[in-house]
DSSP file (Angstrom, degrees, kcal/mol; ACC not computed):
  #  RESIDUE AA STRUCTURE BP1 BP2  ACC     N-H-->O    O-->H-N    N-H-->O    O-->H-N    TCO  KAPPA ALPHA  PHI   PSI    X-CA   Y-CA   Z-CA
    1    1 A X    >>        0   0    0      0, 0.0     4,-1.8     0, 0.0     3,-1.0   0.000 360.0 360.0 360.0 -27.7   -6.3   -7.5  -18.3
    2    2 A X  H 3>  +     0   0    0      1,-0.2     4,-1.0     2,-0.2     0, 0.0   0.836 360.0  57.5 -63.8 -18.4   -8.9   -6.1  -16.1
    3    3 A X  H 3> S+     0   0    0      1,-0.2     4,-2.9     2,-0.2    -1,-0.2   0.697 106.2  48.1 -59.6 -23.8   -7.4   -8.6  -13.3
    4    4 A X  H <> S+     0   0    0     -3,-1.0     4,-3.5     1,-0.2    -1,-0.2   0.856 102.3  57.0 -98.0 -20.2   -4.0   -7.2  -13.5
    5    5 A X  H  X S+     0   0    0     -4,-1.8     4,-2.0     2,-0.2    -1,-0.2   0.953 108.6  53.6 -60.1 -45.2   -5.0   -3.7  -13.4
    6    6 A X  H >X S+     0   0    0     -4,-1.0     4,-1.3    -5,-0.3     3,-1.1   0.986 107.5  51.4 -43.5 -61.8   -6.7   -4.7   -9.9
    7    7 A X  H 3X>S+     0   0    0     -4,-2.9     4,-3.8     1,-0.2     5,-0.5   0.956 104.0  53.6 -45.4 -52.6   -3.7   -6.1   -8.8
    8    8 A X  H 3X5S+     0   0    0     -4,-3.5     4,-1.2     1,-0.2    -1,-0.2   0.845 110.3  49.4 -55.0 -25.5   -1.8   -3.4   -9.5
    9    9 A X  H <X5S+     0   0    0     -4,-2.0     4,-2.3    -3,-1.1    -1,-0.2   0.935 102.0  57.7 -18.5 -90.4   -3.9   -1.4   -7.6
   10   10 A X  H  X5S+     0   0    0     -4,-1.3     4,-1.0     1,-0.2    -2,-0.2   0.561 101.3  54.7 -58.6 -20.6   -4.1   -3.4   -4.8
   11   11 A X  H  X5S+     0   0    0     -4,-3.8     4,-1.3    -5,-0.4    -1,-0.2   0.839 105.6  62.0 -92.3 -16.9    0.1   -3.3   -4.2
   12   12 A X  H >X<S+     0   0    0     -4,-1.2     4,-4.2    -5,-0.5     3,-0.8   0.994 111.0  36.3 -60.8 -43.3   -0.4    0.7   -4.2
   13   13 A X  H 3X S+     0   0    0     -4,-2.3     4,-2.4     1,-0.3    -1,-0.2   0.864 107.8  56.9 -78.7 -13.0   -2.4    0.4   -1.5
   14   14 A X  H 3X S+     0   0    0     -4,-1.0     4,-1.4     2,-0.2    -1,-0.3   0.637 115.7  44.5 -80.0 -21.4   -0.6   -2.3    0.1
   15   15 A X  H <X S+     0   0    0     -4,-1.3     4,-1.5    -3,-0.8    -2,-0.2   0.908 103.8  61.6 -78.3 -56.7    2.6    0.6   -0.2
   16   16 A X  H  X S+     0   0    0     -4,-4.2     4,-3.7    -5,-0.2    -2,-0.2   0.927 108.9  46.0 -61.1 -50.3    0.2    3.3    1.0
   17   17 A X  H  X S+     0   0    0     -4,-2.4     4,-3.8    -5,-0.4    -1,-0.2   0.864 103.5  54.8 -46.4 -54.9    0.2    0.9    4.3
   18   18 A X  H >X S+     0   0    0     -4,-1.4     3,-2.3     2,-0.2     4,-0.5   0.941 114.4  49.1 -43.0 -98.0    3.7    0.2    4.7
   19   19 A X  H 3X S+     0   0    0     -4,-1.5     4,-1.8     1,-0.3    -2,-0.2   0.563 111.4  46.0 -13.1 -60.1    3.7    4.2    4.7
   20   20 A X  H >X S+     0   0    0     -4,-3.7     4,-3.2     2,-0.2     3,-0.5   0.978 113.9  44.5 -39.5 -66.4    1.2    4.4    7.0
   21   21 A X  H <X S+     0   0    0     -4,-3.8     4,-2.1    -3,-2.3    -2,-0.2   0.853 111.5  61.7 -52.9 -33.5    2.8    1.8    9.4
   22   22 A X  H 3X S+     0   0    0     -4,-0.5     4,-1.3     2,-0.2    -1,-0.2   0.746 106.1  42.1 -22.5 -75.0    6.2    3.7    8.7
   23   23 A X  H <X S+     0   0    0     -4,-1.8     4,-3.9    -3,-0.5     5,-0.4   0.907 113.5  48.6 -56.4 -59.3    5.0    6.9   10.2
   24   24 A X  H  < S+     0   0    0     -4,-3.2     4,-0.4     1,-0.2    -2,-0.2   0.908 108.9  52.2 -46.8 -37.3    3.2    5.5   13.2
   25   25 A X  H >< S+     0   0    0     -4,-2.1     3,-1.9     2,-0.2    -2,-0.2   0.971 113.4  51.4 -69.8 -51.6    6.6    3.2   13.9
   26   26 A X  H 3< S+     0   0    0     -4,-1.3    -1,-0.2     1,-0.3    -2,-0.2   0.881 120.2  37.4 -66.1 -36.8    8.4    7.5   13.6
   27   27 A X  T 3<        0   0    0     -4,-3.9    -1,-0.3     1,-0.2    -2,-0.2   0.457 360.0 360.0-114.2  23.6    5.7    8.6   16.2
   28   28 A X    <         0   0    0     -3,-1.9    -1,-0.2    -4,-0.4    -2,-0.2   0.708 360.0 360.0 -61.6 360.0    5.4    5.9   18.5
């Protein structure tokens, strides 16, 4: 169980990135 908790984890931040890229794309 402790794997899946990682994962899940790991797509927030993979979201938090999309966000990220999101914003730069809005002030390029």
């Amino acid at each position: 169980k402790k794997k899946e908790k990682k994962k899940e984890e790991k797509k927030e931040e993979v979201t938090q990135d999309e966000a990220a890229a999101g914003l730069s794309a809005l002030f390029d």
